[in-house]
One Martini backbone bead per residue (centre of mass of N, CA, C, O) as a GRO file, in nm:
protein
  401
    1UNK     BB    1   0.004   0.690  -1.402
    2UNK     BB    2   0.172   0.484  -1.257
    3UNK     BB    3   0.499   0.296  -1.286
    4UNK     BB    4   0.571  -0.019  -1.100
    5UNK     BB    5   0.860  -0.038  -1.240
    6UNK     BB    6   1.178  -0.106  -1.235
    7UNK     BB    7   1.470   0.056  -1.171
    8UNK     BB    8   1.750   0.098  -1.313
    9UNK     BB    9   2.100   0.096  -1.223
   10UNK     BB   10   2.370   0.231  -1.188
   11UNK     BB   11   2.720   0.222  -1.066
   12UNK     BB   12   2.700   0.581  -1.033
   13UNK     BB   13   2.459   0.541  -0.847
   14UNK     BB   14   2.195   0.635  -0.623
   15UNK     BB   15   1.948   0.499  -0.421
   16UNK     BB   16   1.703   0.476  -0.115
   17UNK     BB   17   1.562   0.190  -0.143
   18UNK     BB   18   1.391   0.040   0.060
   19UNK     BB   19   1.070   0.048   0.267
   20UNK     BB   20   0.998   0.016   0.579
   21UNK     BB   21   0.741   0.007   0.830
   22UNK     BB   22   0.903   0.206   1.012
   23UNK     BB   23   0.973   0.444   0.762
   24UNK     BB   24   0.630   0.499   0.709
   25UNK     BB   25   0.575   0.597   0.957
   26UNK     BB   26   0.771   0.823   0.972
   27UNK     BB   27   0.603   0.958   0.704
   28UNK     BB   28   0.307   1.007   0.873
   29UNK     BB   29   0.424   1.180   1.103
   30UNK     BB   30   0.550   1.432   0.898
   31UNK     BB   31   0.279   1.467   0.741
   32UNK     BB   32   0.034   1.447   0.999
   33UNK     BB   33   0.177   1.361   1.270
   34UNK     BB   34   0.202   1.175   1.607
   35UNK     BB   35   0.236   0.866   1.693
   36UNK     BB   36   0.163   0.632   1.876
   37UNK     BB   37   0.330   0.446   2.125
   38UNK     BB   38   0.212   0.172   2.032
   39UNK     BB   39   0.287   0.203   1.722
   40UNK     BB   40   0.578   0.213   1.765
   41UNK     BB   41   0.618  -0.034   1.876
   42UNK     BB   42   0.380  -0.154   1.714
   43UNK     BB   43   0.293  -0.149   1.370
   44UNK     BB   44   0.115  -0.379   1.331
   45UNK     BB   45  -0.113  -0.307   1.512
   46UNK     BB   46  -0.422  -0.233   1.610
   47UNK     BB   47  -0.524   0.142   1.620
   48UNK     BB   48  -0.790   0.241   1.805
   49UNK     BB   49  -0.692   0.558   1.746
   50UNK     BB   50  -0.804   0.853   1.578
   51UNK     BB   51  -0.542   1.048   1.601
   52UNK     BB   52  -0.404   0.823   1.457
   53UNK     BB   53  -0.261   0.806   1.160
   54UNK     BB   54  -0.167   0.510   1.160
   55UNK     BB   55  -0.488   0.381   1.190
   56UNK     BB   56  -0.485   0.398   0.860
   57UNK     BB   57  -0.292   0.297   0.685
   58UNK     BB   58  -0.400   0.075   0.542
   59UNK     BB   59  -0.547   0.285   0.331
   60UNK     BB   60  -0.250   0.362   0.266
   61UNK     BB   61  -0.130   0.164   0.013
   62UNK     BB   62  -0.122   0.324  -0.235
   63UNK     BB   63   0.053   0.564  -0.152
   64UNK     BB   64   0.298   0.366  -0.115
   65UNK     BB   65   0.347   0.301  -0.361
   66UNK     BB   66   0.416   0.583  -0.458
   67UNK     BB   67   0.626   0.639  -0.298
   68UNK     BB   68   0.827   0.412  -0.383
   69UNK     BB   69   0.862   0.505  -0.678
   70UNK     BB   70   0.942   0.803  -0.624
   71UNK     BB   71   1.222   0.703  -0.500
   72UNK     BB   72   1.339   0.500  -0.699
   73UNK     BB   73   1.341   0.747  -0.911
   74UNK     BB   74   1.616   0.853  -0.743
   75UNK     BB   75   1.922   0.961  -0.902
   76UNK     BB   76   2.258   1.004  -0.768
   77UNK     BB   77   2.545   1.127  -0.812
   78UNK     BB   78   2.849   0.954  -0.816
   79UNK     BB   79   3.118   1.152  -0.822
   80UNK     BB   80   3.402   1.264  -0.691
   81UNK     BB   81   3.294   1.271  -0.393
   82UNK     BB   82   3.048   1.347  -0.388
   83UNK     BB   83   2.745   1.446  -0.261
   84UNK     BB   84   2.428   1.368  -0.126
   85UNK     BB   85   2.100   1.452  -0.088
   86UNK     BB   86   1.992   1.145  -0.075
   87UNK     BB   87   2.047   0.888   0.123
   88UNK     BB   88   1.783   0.848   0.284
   89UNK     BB   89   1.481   0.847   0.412
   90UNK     BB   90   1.540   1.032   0.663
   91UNK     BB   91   1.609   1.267   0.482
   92UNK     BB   92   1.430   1.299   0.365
   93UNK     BB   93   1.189   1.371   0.592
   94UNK     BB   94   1.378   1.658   0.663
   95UNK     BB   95   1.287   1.801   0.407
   96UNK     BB   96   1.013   1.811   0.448
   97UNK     BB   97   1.014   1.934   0.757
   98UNK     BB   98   1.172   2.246   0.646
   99UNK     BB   99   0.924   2.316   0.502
  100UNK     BB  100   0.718   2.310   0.720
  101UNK     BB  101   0.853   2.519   0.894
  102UNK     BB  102   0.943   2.710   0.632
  103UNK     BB  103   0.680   2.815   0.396
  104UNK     BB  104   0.825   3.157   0.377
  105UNK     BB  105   1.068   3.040   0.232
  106UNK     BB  106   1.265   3.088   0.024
  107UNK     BB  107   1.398   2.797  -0.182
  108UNK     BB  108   1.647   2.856  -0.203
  109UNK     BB  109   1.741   2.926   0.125
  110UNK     BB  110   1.627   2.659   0.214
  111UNK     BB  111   1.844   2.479   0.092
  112UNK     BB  112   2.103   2.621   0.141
  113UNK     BB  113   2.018   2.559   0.486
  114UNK     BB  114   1.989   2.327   0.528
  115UNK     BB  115   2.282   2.157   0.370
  116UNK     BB  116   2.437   2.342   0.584
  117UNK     BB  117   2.327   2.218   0.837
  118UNK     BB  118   2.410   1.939   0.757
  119UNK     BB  119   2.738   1.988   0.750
  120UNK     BB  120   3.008   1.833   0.933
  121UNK     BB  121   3.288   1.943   0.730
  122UNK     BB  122   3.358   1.649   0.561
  123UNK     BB  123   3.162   1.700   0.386
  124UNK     BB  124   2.986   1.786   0.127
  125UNK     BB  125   2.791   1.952  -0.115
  126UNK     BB  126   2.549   1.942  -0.307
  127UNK     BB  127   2.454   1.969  -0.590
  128UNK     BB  128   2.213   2.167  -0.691
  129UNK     BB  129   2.056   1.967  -0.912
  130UNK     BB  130   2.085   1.823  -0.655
  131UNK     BB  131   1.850   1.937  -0.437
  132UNK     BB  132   1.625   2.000  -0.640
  133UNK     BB  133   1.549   1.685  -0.640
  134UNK     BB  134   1.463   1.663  -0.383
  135UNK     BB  135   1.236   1.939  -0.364
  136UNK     BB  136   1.038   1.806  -0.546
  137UNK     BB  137   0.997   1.515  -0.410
  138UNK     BB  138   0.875   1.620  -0.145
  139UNK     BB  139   0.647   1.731  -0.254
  140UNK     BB  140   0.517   1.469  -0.382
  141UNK     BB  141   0.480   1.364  -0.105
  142UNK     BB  142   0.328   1.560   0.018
  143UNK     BB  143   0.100   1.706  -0.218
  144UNK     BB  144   0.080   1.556  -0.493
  145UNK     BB  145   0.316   1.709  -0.710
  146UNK     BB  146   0.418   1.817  -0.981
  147UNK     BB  147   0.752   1.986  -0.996
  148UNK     BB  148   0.979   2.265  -1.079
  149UNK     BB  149   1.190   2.523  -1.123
  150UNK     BB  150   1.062   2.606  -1.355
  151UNK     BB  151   0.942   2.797  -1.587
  152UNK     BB  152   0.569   2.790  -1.779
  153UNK     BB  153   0.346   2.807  -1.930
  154UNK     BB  154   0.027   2.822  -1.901
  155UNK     BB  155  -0.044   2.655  -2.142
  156UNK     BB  156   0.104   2.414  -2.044
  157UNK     BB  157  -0.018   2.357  -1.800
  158UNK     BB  158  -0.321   2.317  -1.916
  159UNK     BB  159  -0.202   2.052  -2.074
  160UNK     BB  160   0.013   1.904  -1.859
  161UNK     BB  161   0.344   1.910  -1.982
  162UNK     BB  162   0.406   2.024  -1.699
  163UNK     BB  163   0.509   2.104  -1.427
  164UNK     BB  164   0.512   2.283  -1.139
  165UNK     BB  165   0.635   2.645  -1.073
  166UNK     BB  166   0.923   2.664  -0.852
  167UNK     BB  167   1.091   2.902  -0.745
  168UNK     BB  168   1.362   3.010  -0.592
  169UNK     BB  169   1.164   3.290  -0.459
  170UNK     BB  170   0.952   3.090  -0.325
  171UNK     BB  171   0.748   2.979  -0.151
  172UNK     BB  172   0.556   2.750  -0.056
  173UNK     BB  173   0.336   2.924  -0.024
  174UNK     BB  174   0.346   3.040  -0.306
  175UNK     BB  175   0.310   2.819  -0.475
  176UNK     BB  176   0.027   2.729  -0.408
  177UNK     BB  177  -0.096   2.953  -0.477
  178UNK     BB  178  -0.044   2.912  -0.803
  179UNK     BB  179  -0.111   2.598  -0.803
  180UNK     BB  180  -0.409   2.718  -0.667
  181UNK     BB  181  -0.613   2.924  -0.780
  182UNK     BB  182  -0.862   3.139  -0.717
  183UNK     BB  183  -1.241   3.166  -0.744
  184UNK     BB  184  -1.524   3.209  -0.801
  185UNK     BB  185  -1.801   3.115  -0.709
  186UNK     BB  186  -1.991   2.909  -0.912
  187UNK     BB  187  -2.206   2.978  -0.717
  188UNK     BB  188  -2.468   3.055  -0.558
  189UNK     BB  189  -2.592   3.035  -0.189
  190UNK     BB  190  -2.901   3.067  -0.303
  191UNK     BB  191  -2.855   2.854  -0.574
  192UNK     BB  192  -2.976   2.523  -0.579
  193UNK     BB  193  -3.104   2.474  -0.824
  194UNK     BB  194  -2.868   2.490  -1.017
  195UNK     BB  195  -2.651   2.325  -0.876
  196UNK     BB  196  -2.801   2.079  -0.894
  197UNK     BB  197  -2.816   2.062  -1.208
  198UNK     BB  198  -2.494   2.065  -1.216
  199UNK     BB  199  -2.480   1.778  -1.056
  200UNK     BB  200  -2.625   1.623  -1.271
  201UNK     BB  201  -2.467   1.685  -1.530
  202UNK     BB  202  -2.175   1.561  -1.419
  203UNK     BB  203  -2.160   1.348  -1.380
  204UNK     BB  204  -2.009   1.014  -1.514
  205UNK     BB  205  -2.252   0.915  -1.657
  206UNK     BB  206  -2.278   1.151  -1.849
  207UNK     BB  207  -1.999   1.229  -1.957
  208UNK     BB  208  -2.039   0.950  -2.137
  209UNK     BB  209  -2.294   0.971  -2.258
  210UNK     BB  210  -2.299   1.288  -2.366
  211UNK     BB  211  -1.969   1.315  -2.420
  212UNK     BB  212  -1.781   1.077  -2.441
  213UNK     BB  213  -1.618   1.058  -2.194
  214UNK     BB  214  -1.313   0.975  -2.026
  215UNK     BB  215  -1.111   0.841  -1.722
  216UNK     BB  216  -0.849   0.915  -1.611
  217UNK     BB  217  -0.576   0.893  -1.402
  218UNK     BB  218  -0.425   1.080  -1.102
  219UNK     BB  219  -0.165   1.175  -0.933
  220UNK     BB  220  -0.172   1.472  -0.968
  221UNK     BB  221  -0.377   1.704  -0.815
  222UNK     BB  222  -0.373   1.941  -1.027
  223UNK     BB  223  -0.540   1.729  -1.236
  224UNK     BB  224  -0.809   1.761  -1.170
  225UNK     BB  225  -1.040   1.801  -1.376
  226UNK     BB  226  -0.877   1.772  -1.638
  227UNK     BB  227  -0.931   1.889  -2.013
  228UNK     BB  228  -0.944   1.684  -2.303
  229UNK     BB  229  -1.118   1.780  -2.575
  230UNK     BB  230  -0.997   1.618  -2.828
  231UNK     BB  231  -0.977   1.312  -2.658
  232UNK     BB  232  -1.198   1.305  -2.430
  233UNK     BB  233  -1.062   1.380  -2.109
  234UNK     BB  234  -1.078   1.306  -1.770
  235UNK     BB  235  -0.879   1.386  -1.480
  236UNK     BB  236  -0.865   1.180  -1.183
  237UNK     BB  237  -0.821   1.206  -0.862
  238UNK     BB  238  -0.815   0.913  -0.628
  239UNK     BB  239  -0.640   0.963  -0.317
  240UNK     BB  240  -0.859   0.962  -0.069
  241UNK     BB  241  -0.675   0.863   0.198
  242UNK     BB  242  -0.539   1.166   0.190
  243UNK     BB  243  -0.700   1.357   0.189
  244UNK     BB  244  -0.875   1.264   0.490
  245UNK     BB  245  -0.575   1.341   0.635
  246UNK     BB  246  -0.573   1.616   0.547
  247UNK     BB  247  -0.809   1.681   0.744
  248UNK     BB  248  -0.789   1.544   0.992
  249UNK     BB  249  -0.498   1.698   1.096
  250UNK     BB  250  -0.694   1.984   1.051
  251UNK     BB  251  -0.970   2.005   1.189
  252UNK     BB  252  -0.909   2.247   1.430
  253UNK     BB  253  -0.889   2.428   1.249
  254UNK     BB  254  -0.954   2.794   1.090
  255UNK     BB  255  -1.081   2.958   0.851
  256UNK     BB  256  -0.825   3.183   0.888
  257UNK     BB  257  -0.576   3.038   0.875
  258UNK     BB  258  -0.331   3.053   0.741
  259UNK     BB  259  -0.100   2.865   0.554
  260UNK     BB  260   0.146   2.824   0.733
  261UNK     BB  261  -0.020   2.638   0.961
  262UNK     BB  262  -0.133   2.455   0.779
  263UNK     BB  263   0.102   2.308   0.650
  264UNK     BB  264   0.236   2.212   0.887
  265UNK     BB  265  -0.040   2.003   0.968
  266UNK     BB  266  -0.178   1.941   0.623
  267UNK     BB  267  -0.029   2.098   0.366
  268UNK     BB  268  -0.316   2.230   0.291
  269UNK     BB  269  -0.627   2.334   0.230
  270UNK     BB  270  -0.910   2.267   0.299
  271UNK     BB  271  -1.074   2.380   0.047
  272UNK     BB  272  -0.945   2.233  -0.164
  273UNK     BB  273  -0.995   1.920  -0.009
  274UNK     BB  274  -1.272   1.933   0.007
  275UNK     BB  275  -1.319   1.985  -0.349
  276UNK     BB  276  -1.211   1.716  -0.425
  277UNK     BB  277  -1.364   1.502  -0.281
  278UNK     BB  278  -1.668   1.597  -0.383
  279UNK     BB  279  -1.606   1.585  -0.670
  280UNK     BB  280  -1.599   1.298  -0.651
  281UNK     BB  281  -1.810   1.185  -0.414
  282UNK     BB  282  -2.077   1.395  -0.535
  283UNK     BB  283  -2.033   1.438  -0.863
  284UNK     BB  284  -1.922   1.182  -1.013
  285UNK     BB  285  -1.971   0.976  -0.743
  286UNK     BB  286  -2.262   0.916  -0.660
  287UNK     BB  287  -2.515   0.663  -0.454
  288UNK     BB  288  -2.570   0.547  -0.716
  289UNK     BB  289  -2.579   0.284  -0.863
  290UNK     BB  290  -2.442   0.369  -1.169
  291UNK     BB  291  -2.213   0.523  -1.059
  292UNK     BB  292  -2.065   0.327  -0.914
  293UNK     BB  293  -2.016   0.066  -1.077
  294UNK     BB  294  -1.806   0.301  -1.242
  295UNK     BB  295  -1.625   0.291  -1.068
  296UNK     BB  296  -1.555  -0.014  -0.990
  297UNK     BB  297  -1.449  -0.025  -1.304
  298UNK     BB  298  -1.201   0.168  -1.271
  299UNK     BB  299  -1.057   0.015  -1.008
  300UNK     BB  300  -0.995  -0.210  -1.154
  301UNK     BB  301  -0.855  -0.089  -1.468
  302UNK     BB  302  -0.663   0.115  -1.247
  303UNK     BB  303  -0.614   0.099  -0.973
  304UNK     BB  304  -0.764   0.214  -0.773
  305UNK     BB  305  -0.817   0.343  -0.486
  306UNK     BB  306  -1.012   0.202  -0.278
  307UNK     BB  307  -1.119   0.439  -0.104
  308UNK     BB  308  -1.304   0.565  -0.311
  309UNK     BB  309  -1.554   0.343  -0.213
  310UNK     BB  310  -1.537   0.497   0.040
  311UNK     BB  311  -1.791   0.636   0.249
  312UNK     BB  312  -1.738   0.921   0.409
  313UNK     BB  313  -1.767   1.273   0.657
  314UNK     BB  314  -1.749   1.333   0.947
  315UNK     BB  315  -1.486   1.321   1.080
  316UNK     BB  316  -1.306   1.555   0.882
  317UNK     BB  317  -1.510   1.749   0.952
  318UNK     BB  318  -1.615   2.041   1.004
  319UNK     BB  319  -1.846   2.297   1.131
  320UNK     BB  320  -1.995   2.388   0.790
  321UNK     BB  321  -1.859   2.152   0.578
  322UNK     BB  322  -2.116   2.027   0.398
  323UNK     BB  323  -2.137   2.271   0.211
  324UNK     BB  324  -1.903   2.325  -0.091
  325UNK     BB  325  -1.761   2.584  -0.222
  326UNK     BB  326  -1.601   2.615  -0.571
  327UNK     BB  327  -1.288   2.792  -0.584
  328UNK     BB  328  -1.073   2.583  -0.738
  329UNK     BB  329  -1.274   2.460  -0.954
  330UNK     BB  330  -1.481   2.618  -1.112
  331UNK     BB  331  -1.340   2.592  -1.408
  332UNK     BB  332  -1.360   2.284  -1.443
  333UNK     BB  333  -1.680   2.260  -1.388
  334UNK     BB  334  -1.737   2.461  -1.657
  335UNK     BB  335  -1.602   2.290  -1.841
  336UNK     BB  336  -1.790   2.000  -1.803
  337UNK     BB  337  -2.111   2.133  -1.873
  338UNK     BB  338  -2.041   2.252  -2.150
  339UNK     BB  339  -1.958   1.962  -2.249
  340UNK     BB  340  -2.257   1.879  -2.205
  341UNK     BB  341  -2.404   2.098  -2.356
  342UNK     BB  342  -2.121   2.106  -2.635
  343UNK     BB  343  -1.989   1.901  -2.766
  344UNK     BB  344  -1.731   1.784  -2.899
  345UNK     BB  345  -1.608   1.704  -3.205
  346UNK     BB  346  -1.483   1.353  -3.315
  347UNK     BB  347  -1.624   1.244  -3.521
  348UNK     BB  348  -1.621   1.306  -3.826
  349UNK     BB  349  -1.941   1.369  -3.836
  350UNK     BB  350  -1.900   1.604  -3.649
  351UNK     BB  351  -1.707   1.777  -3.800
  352UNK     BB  352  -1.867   1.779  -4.078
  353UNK     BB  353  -2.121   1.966  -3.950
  354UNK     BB  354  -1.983   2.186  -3.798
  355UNK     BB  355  -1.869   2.323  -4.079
  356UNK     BB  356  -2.180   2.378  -4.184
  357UNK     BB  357  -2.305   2.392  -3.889
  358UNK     BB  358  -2.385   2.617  -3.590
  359UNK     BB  359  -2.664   2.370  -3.581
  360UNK     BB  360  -2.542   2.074  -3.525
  361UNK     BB  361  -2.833   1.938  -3.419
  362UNK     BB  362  -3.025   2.002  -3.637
  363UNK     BB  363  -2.891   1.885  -3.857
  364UNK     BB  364  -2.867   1.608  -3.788
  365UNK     BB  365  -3.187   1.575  -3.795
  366UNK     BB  366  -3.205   1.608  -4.059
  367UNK     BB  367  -3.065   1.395  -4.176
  368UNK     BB  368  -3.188   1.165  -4.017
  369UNK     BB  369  -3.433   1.211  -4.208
  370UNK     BB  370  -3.374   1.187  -4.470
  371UNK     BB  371  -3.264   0.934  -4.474
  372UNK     BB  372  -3.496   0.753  -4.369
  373UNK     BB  373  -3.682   0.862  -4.626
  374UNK     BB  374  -3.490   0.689  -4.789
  375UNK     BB  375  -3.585   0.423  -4.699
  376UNK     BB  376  -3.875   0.417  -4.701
  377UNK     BB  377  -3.911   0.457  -4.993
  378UNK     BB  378  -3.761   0.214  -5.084
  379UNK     BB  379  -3.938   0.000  -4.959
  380UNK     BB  380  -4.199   0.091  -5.120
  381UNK     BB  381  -4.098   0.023  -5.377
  382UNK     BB  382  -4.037  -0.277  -5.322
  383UNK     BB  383  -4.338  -0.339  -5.262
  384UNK     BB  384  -4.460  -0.243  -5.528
  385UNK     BB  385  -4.298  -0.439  -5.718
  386UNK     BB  386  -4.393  -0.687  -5.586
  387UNK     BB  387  -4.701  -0.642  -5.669
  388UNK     BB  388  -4.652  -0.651  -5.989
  389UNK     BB  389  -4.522  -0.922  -5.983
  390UNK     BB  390  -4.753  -1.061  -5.928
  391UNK     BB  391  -4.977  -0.937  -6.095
  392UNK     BB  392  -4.827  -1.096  -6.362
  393UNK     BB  393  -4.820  -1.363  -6.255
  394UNK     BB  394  -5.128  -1.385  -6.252
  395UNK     BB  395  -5.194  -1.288  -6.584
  396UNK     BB  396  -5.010  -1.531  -6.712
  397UNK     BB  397  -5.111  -1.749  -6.467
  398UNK     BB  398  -5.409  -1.840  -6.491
  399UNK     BB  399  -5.612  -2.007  -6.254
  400UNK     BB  400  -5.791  -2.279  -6.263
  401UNK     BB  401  -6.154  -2.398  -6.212
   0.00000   0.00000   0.00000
């Protein structure tokens, strides 16, 4: 969960500086496609056109949010004369579009040739440390993950503890197929009955009510559904207004288009993107009264993008998206299911039953059956005895006729 408190710049560093109205369009842009021309115009008007990018911005108010944050957080030393790699907010845009552009292109290539490219002969080139930190940062605003250049083990990936690992031998497109395999689908398309009973069972009322799990936010898309089992936490990407957009701007894609074709125009696979949303609003808060309420109480105390409360697909859905197949998800929807078949055990008494015994819900109802039979038996003790000691004080005080 981002933290958007004030970053504090030091004398000799340089940052992007606060992001205006007008600005934020064309980062809406560069990143969905082109704004029209009324709103180019005035970007304050309310914007009729359904094409245009912009006519939703009111709804992306939480992305802007994070938007600020981490550009905010972006410093650049400025020492000895060196170059910055972002003067302003339109340098990012420039990097985003150079990516968007060349997606097939190795990582490294891709700085190199920008870089060189922005050079006018007067200026240095910035240092590679700011170069790699320019194209982290706008993967950041693409597709709202977190990546680094370094390579992390898998173990700490799925731990959560570094960021994915964009090398820089990998193309953007080689990126995301890493940050992002593909698996067997989780169900067969002909086993509906078991399907219903799979997305019943991990509602987020049940995983809270049976699995004792609570929901944690992360704007970083990667991490969605991701189970920490020690600690009982479920972490749930809630940017649903993003998410819309970037299906919305492919909308007229053909499910066998590249991925660079993809990228291009909507930044992810549509197949990604169309399983975090469902999983959001289909699965985890369906349009049940109580499952409801529990996301409302979670948008307050978490301020979540308040766009996950509009339920609504027809629109940027294509032709055949209404049942969507789980091929990204589908380890951690298995994950959270056996969490609800088989809770980890947290609390002293569930793990003092676990190391005793491998079937703990049998044992646990034993105990708790000997428990309630000592508590019955001491009552009725308690009762024999008050009986006994009244017929004593009738024999011993017996009441005259």
């Amino acid at each position: 969960m981002l933290n958007c408190s004030n970053v504090k710049l030091t004398a000799d560093a340089m940052s992007l500086g606060p992001v205006s109205e007008k600005q934020l369009q064309s980062l809406v842009a560069t990143l969905w496609g082109q704004v029209c021309g009324e709103c180019q115009r005035d970007p304050h008007r309310a914007c009729l056109s359904t094409f245009c990018p912009w006519s939703r911005s009111k709804r992306l108010s939480r992305y802007f949010e994070y938007y600020r944050y981490i550009t905010a957080s972006y410093l650049a030393a400025d020492l000895s004369g060196q170059a910055v790699a972002l003067r302003t907010h339109e340098d990012f845009f420039e990097v985003i579009q150079a990516i968007k552009r060349s997606p097939d292109t190795p990582r490294s290539r891709l700085e190199e040739e920008y870089f060189a490219g922005r050079n006018d002969g007067r200026t240095k080139i910035p240092p590679s440390e700011d170069q790699t930190n320019a194209f982290n940062l706008a993967v950041r605003a693409m597709i709202m993950v977190n990546c680094s250049l370094q390579h992390h083990s898998s173990g700490f990936l799925e731990l959560g503890s570094y960021p994915a690992s964009w090398r820089s031998s990998l193309s953007f497109s080689q990126f995301i197929e890493s940050a992002f395999p593909k698996h067997e689908p989780l169900l067969a398309e002909d086993d509906a009955a078991l399907r219903w009973e799979m997305k019943t069972a991990i509602k987020a009322i049940r995983l809270r009510k049976k699995a004792g799990l609570r929901f944690h936010p992360t704007d970083d898309l990667s991490s969605h559904l991701k189970l920490d089992r020690r600690n009982g936490i479920v972490e749930i990407y809630h940017h649903t207004a993003v998410s819309k957009q970037h299906l919305t701007s492919s909308r007229d894609l053909k499910s066998e288009t590249p991925l660079s074709q993809v990228i291009a125009v909507g930044n992810l696979p549509r197949q990604l993107i169309l399983e975090i949303l469902d999983s959001f609003q289909m699965i985890l808060f369906p349009q049940d009264k109580e499952s409801q309420m529990l996301l409302q109480q979670l948008v307050k105390t978490y301020t979540l993008d308040r766009d996950c409360l509009r339920f609504e697909s027809a629109f940027h859905r294509s032709d055949g998206e209404t049942e969507v197949q789980y091929h990204y998800l589908a380890t951690r929807l298995a994950d959270l299911y056996e969490e609800v078949q088989h809770p980890t055990p947290r609390t002293f008494l569930q793990k003092w039953l676990q190391r005793r015994s491998g079937e703990r819900h049998v044992m646990q109802a034993t105990l708790i059956g000997v428990l309630i039979a000592i508590l019955l038996g001491i009552a009725g003790l308690a009762v024999s005895i008050f009986q006994a000691w009244v017929g004593y004080q009738q024999w011993k005080h017996p009441v005259s006729t």
